[in-house]
N, C-alpha and C positions, 0 to 999 in steps of 0.2 A: 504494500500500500504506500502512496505517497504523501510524503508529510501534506505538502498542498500542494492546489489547483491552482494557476493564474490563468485570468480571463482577459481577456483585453478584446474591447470591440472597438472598430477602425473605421472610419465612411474619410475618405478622402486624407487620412495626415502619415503621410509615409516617410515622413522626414521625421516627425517627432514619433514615431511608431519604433523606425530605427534604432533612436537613441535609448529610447525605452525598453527593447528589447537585449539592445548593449547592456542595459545595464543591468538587467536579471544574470543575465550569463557571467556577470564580472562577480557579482554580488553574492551570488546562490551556487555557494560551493558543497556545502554540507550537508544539505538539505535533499533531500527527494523530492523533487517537481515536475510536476508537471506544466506545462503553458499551454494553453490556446488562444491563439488568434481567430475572432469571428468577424468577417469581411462583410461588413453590409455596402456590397455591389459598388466598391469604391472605383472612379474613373480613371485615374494615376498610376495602376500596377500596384499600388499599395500589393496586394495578397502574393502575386507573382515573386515579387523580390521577396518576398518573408518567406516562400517556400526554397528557392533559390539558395538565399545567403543564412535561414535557419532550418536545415531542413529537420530537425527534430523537433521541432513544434507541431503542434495540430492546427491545423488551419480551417476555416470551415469558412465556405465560399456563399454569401448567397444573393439570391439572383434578385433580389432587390433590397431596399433599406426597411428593413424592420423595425429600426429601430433601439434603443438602447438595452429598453426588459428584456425583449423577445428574444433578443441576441445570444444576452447573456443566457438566457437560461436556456438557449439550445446548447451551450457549453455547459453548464449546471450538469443537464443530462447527462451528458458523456464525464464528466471527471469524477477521478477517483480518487481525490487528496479527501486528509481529514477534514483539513481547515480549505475557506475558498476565500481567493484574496482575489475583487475584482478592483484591475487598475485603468484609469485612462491612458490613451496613448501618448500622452504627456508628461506622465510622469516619470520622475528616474529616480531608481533603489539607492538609497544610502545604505552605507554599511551597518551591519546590527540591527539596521530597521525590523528588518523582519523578524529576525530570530528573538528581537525585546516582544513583536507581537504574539507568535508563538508561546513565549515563556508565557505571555499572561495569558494567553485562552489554556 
């Protein structure tokens, strides 16, 4: 089982998507994780290059915008972390973030 799931839903930001996903990889050494990227039908390759340049992630493609809930929780479905940490594609991991979140749930 993996400690956690990260969710990350994307409509169009594949620049800040990037840096976002840099830094789970830089961050999240000790940990068991999972990632998904859920693509609501971004115009820019956003999902292409994520599958490309990460290709251990889960990607989930879809053929139009759903939406923020709907997104997420088609990832919800599929992940098998204990904990589920949903991130914007804006955001980037500092060190011990997560592991201080972890210690308290």
């Amino acid at each position: 089982m993996n400690n956690l799931s990260i969710i990350i839903v994307n409509w169009n930001n594949r620049d800040l998507l990037i840096h976002c996903l840099k830094s789970i990889k830089q961050i999240i050494k000790k940990l068991k994780v999972e990632t998904f990227v859920v693509d609501n039908r971004s115009a820019n390759g956003s999902a292409e290059f994520v599958r490309k340049t990460f290709p251990n992630l889960n990607v989930i493609l879809n053929v139009e915008n759903l939406g923020f809930a709907k997104a997420n929780n088609q990832a919800i479905k599929l992940s098998k972390g204990e904990y589920l940490l949903l991130l914007n594609p804006d955001t980037k991991l500092k060190s011990g973030a997560v592991e201080t979140l972890l210690s308290f749930m």
